[in-house]
C-alpha beads as a LAMMPS data file, in Angstrom:
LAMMPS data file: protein, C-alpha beads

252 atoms
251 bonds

1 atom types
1 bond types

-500.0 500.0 xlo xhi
-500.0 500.0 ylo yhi
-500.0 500.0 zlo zhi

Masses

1 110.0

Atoms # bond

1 1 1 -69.281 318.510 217.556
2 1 1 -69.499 321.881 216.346
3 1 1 -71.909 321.452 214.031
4 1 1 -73.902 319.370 216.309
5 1 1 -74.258 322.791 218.385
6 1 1 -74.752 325.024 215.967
7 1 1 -78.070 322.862 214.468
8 1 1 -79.011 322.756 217.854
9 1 1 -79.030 326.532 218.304
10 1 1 -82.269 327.281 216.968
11 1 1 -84.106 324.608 219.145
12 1 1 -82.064 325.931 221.887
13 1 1 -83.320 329.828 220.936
14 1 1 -87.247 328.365 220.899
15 1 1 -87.179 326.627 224.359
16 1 1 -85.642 329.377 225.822
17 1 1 -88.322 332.326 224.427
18 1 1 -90.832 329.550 225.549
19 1 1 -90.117 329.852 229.049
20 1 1 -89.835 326.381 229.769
21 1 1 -89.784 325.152 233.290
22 1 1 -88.337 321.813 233.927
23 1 1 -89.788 319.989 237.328
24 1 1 -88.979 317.152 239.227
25 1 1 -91.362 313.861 238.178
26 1 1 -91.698 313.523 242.107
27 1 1 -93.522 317.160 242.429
28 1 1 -95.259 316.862 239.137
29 1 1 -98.769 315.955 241.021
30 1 1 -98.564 319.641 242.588
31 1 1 -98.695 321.607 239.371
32 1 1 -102.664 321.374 238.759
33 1 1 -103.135 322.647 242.379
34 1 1 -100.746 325.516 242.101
35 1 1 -101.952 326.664 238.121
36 1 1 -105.731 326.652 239.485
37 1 1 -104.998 328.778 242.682
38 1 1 -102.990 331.326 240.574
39 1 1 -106.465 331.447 238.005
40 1 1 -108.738 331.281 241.096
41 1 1 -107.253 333.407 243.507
42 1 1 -106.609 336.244 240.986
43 1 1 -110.730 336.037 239.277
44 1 1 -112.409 336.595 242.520
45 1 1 -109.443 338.729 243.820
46 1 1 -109.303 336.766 247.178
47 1 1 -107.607 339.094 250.072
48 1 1 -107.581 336.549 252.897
49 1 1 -107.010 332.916 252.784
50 1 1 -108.050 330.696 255.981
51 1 1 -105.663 327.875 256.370
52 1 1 -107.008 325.561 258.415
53 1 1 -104.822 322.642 259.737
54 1 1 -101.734 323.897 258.449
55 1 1 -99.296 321.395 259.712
56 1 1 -95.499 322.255 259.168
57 1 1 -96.747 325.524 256.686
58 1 1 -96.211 323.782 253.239
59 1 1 -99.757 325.320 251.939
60 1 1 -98.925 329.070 253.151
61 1 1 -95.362 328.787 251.851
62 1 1 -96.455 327.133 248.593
63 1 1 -99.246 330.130 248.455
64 1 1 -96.244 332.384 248.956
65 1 1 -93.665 331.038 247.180
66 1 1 -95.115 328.819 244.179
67 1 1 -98.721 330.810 243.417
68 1 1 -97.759 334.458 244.165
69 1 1 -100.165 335.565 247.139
70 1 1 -99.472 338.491 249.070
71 1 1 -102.684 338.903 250.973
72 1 1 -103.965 337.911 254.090
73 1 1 -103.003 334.346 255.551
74 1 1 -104.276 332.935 258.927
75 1 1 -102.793 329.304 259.453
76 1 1 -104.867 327.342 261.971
77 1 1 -102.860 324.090 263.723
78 1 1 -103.244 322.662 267.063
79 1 1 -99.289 320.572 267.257
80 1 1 -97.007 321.807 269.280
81 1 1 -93.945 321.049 266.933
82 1 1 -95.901 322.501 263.690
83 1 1 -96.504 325.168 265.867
84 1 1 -92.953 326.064 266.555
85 1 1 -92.240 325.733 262.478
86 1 1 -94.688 328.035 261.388
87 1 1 -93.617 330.869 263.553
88 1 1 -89.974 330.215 262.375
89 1 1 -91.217 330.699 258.653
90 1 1 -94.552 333.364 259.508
91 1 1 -91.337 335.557 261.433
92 1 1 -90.806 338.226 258.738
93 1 1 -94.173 337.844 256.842
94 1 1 -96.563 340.365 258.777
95 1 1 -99.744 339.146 256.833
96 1 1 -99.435 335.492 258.152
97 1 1 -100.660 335.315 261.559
98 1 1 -100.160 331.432 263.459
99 1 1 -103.633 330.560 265.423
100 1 1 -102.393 327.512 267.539
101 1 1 -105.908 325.940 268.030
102 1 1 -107.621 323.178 266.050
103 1 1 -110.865 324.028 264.207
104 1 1 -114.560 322.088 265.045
105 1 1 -117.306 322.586 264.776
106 1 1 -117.768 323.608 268.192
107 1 1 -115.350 325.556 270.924
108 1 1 -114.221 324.376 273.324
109 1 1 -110.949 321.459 274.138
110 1 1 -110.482 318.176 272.879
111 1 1 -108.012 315.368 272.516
112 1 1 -105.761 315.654 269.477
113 1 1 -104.057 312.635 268.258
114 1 1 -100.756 313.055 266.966
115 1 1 -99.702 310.772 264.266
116 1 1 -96.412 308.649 263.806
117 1 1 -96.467 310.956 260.841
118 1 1 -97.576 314.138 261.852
119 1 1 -99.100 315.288 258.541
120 1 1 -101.647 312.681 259.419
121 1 1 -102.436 314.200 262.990
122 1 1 -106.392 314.674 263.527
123 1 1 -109.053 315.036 266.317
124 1 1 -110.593 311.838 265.028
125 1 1 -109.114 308.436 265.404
126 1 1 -107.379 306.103 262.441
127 1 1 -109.166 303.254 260.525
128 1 1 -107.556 300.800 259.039
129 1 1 -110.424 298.479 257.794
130 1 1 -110.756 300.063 254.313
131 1 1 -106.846 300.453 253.668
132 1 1 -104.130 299.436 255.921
133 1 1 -100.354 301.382 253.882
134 1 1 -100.916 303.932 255.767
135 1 1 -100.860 301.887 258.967
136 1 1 -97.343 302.609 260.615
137 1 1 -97.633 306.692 259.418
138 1 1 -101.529 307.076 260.584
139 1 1 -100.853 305.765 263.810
140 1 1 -101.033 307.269 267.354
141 1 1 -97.706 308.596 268.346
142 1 1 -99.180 310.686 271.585
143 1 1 -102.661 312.380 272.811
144 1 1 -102.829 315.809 273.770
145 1 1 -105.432 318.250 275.132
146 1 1 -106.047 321.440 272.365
147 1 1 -108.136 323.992 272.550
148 1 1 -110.607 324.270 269.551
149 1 1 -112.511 327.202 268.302
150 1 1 -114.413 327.910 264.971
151 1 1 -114.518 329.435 261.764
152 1 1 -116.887 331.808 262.642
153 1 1 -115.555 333.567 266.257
154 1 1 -111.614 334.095 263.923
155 1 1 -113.791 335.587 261.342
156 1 1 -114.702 338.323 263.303
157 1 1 -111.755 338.732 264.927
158 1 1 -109.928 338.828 261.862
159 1 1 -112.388 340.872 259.783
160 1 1 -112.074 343.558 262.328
161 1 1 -108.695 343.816 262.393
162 1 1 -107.961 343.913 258.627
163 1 1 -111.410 344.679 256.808
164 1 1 -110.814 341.886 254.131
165 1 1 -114.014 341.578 251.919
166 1 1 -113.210 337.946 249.541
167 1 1 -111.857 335.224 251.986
168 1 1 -111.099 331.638 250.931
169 1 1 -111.692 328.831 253.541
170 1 1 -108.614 325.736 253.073
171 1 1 -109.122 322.900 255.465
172 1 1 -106.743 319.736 255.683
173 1 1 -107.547 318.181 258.782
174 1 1 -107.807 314.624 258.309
175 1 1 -111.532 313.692 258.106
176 1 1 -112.776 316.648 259.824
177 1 1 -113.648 319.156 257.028
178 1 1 -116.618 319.505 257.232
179 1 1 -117.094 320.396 260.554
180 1 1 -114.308 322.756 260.525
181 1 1 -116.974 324.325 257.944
182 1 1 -120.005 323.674 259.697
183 1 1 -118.035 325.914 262.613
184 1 1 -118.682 328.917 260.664
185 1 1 -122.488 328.971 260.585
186 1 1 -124.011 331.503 258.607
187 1 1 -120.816 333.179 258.013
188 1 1 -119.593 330.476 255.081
189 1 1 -121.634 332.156 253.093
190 1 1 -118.957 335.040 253.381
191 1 1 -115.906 333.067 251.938
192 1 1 -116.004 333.046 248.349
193 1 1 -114.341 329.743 248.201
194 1 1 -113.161 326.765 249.495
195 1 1 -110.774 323.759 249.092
196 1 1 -111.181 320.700 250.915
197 1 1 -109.921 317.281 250.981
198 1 1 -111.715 314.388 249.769
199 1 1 -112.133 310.340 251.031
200 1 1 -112.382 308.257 248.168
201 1 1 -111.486 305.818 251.135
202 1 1 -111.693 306.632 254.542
203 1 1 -108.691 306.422 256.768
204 1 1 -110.310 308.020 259.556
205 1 1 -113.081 306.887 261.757
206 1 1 -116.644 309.089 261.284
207 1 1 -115.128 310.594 258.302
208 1 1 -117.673 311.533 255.718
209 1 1 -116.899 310.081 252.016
210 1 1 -116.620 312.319 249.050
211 1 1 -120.025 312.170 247.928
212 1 1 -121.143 313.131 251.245
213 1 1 -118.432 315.859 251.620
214 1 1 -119.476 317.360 248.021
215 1 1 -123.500 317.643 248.384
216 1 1 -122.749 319.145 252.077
217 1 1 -121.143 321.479 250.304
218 1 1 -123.201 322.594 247.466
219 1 1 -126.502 322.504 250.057
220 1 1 -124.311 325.491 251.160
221 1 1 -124.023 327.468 247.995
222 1 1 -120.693 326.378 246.276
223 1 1 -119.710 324.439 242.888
224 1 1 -117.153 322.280 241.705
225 1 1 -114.231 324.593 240.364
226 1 1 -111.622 321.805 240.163
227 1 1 -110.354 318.551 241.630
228 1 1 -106.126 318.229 242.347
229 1 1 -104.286 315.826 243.512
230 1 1 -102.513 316.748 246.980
231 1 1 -100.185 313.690 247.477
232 1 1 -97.912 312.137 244.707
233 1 1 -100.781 309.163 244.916
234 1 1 -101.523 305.382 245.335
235 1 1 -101.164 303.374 242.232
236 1 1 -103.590 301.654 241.499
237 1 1 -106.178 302.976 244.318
238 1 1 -107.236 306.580 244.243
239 1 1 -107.555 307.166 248.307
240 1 1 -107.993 311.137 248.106
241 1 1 -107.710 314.387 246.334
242 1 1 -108.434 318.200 247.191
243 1 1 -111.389 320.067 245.566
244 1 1 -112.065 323.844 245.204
245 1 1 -115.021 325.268 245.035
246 1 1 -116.633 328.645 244.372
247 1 1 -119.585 330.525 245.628
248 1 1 -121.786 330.985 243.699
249 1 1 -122.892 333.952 245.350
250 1 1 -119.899 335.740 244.393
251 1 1 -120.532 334.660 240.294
252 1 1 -120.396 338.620 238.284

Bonds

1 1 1 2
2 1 2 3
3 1 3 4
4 1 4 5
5 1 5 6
6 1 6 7
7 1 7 8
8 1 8 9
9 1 9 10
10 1 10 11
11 1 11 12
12 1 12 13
13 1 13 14
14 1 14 15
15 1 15 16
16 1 16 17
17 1 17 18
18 1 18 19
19 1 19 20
20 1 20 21
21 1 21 22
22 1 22 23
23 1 23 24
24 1 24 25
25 1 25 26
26 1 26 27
27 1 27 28
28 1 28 29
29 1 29 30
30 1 30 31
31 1 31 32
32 1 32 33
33 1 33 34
34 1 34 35
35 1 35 36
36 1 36 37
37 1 37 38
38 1 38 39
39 1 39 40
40 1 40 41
41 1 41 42
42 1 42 43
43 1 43 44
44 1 44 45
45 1 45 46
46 1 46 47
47 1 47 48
48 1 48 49
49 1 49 50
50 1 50 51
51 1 51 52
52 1 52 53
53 1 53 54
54 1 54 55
55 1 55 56
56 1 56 57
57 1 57 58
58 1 58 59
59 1 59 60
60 1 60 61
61 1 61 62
62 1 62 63
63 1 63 64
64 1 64 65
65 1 65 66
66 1 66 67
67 1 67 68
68 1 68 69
69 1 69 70
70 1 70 71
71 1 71 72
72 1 72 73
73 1 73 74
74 1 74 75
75 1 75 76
76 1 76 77
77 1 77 78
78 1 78 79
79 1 79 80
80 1 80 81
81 1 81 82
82 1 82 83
83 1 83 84
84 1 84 85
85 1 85 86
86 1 86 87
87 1 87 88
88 1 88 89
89 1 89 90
90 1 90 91
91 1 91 92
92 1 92 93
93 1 93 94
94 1 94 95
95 1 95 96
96 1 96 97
97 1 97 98
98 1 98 99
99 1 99 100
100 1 100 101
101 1 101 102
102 1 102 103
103 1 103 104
104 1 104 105
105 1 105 106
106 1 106 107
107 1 107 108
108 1 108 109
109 1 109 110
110 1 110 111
111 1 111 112
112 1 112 113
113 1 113 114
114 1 114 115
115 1 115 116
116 1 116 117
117 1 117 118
118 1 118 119
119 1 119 120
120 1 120 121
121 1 121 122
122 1 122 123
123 1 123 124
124 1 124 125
125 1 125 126
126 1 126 127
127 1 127 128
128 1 128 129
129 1 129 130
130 1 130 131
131 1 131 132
132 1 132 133
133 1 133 134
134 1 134 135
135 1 135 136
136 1 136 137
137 1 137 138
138 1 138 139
139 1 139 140
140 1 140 141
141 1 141 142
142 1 142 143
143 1 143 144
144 1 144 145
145 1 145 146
146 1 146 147
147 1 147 148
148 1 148 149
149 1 149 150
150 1 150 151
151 1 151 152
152 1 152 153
153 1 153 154
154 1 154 155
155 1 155 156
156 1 156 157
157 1 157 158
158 1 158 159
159 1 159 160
160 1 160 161
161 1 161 162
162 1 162 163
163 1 163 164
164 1 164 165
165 1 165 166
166 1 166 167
167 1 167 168
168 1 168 169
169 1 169 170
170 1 170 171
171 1 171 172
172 1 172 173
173 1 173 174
174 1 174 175
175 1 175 176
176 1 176 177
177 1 177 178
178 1 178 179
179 1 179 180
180 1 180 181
181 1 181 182
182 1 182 183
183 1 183 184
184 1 184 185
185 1 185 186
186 1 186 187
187 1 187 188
188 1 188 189
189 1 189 190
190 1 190 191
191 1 191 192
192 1 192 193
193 1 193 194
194 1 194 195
195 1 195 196
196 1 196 197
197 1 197 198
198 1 198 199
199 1 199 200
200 1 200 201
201 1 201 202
202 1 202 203
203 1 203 204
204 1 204 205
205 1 205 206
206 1 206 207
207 1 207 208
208 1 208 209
209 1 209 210
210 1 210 211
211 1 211 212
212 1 212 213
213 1 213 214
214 1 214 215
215 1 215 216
216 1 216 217
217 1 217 218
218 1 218 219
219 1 219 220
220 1 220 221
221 1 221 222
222 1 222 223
223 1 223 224
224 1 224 225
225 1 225 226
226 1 226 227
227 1 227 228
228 1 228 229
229 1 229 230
230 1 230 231
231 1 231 232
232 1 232 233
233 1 233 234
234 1 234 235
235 1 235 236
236 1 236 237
237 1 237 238
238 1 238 239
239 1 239 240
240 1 240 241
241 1 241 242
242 1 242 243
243 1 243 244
244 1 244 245
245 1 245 246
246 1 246 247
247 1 247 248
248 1 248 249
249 1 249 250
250 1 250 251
251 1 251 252
């Protein structure tokens, strides 16, 4: 046995100067979103991120926690119960600020449908005619009145108060992207990036497909940087992903 170690010390040596990190096969899907954020978030030195539909805070904390932000986050959710979770975690972090509204492309109010599963929670209502597993999760738990703003009216407010100069724009709310984006006018030309999630196959009723989503968003002046899985996926179906683009305004 002893000699067993000892030829096994040199291996041991090499993994360990290597910095290997071991992670679990169930979170392996998240490591392409987190390595791209780190790359992209440190080239075009982004100093406020805009996380719209936040849910229960797992994108700010993973910005926090997994990719090593410190600037700026303004988390953007409508639920009641997500609400109460991301002021728990935001308590001690003075540069995460909770918005409880939803994002549209208009202001105003509107009624929110909250989800058996509440990651799934959206202002538009559930289909089922392209894919039904999602069928007891994306279903309508309760209906509530939110108030909605846009993009563009926390811009300004925010930009006042802290002066940032490269914002990023997330949105995750369930078929709506692009109007969460069309709700900052003119002013989208100000973020220097964006992630969004994409509909292979719609789940939601309205929602635009990826196609769509994609050539919306290059009409406004941003390119492909990556595509990442955000769920631990659908074997065999591919149902959705997360891109993140750039603007190409902001190219040196």
């Amino acid at each position: 046995m002893r000699s067993t170690i000892m030829a096994m010390l040199p291996l041991i040596e090499k993994i360990s100067r290597s910095k290997l990190i071991l992670i679990q096969k169930s979170l392996l899907h998240t490591l392409p979103e987190q390595e791209h954020l780190k790359k992209f978030i440190r080239h075009f030195d982004i100093d406020c991120i805009f996380d719209v539909g936040a849910n229960m805070g797992q994108y700010a904390t993973m910005l926090r926690e997994k990719v090593g932000y410190r600037g700026l986050i303004v988390s953007f959710e409508p639920v009641p119960e997500c609400i109460e979770r991301l002021r728990t975690l935001s308590k001690s972090d003075p540069l995460w600020r909770i918005e409880p509204v939803a994002l549209a492309e208009q202001p105003g109010t509107a009624t929110f449908n909250v989800m058996a599963a509440n990651e799934f929670s959206s202002l538009s209502s559930p289909d089922h005619s392209r894919v039904d597993i999602f069928r007891d999760h994306n279903a309508v738990a309760e209906q509530i009145t939110v108030k909605v703003g846009t993009v563009a009216e926390h811009y300004e407010r925010y930009l006042a108060e802290f002066g940032f100069k490269r914002p990023f724009l997330k949105m995750d709310t369930q078929g709506n992207d692009m109007k969460v984006s069309m709700g900052a006018g003119d002013l989208l030309e100000k973020f220097v990036g964006l992630q969004s999630e994409l509909s292979m196959v719609g789940i939601y009723e309205g929602s635009p497909g990826y196609v769509e989503a994609i050539r919306y968003y290059e009409s406004r002046g941003f390119r492909l940087s990556a595509f990442v899985p955000n769920n631990g996926g659908h074997f065999p179906r591919l149902i959705e992903m997360d891109c993140i683009m750039f603007n190409q305004r902001f190219l040196a």
